[in-house]
C-alpha positions, 0 to 999 in steps of 0.5 A: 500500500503506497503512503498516501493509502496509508494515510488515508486509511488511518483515523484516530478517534476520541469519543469525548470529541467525537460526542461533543461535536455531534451533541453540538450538531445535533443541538443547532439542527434542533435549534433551526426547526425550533425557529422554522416551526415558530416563524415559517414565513422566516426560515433560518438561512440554509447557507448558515446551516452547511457552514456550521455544520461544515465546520464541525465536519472539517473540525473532525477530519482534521482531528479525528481523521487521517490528520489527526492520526498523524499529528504525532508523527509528522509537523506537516499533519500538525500545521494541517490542524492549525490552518484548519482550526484557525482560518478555516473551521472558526469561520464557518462557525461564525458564518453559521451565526449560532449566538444569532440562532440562539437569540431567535430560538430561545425564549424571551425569558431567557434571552433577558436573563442569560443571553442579552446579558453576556452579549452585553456584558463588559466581558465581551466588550472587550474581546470583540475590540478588533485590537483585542482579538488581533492580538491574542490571535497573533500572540497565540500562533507565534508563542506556541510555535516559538516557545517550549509550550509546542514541544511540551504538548508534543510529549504530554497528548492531554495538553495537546488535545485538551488545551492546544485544540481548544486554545487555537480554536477559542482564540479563532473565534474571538478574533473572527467574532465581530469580522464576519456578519451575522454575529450580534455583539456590543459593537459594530466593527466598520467594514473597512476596519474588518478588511484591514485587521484581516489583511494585516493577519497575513503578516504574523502568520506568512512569516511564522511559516517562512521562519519555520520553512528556513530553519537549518535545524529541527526546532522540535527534538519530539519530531526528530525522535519519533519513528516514522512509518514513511516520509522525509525526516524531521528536517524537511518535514518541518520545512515543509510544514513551515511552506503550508503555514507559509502559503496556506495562510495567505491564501485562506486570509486573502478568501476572508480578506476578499469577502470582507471588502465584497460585504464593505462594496456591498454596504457602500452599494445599499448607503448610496442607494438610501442617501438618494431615495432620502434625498429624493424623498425631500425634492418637491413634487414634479406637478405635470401642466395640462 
């Protein structure tokens, strides 16, 4: 069997994750009924439904899949997790909007009680700041990389699948929170500002890769140990790894970068229009001569 039908017929499985992303699938599909069953005559969105329910999918390929069976193996497979769970599944569940959902399928009493006072909260005022979740996002991708925390969770699986996983996707999401539409919160980020914070993101994460890319030495002794059952050695697996992060992130952030000027040229589009029927609406009424 070649190596790429090796890998592909491998997959791990972690039943705490595996239930806890169907239990969340299982949770927003009922949620939609429960919203569709209230208001027929406003269905909730299915495009937000594939995207959330495509984000768990990608979540358990990239970690219960042939990656994740590999992540110990190669820095190849590990870098696949990060650019999945950071760029990719962190904004498809946003773009599902489920705090959204939660609001319309929940009960008035509820909403008043838990919900409207976390969104209001002084809590997530401060993480939907864009500077906020620019930072944590950035400091998380460089310091785990770049410090002795990557080589520990290496060598101790529960940090590595209990406390890596959960930190880079937590972080993803407080940073593409207030970025993508259709994510309620204390404060309206400007389109212009979305655009920006996105497109200055590749630069943290494009040189994270090119350093790792241009590295002479193995910067994590755990790869140059373990055994390999195929493949490069640690070296050029690394090199290879660092060229993912590398391209993949500017590619994935020049995606999110582009819809986030579509939805700035979309909003310009629907403001002029408003300002000339506001300014129409004022003119005096043309009155035909007989």
């Amino acid at each position: 069997m070649t190596a790429v039908g090796v890998v592909l017929g491998s997959w791990a499985f972690d039943p705490v994750l595996a239930l806890g992303l169907i239990g969340t699938a299982l949770v927003y599909v009922v949620a939609v009924r429960r919203v569709e069953a209230r208001d027929p005559a406003h269905p909730w969105p299915r495009v937000r439904t594939a995207s959330f329910l495509g984000g768990l999918t990608l979540c358990w390929l990239v970690i219960l899949g042939p990656v994740g069976a590999y992540d110990d193996t190669f820095f190849w497979a590990h870098m696949v997790q990060h650019l999945a769970l950071m760029m990719v599944v962190a904004p498809l569940l946003l773009l599902g909007s489920p705090v959204l959902l939660l609001l319309r399928a929940s009960t008035p009493a509820f909403r008043r009680a838990w919900v409207l006072p976390v969104l209001r909260g002084r809590v997530l005022t401060v993480l939907t700041r864009p500077a906020v979740g620019w930072l944590l996002f950035a400091g998380v991708l460089v310091g785990t990389h770049f410090s002795p925390f990557y080589e520990f969770a290496l060598e101790h699986p529960f940090v590595h699948d209990y406390v890596e996983h959960p930190l880079y996707l937590g972080v993803a999401l407080i940073y593409y929170y207030p970025l993508l539409p259709g994510n309620p919160g204390p404060r309206r980020v400007p389109y212009n500002l979305r655009a920006l914070s996105l497109f200055s993101m590749m630069f943290p994460e494009t040189l994270s890769g090119f350093f790792l890319y241009a590295s002479t030495s193995v910067r994590y002794p755990y790869y140059a140990q373990v055994e390999r059952p195929f493949g490069p050695g640690a070296l050029v697996d690394q090199r290879f790894g660092g060229a993912l992060m590398w391209g993949g992130s500017m590619i994935l952030d020049s995606l999110w970068v582009t819809l986030a000027v579509l939805a700035w040229l979309r909003s310009e589009a629907r403001l002029a229009t408003r300002v000339d029927l506001e300014t129409m609406s004022r003119l005096p009424a043309l009155r035909g001569r007989p």
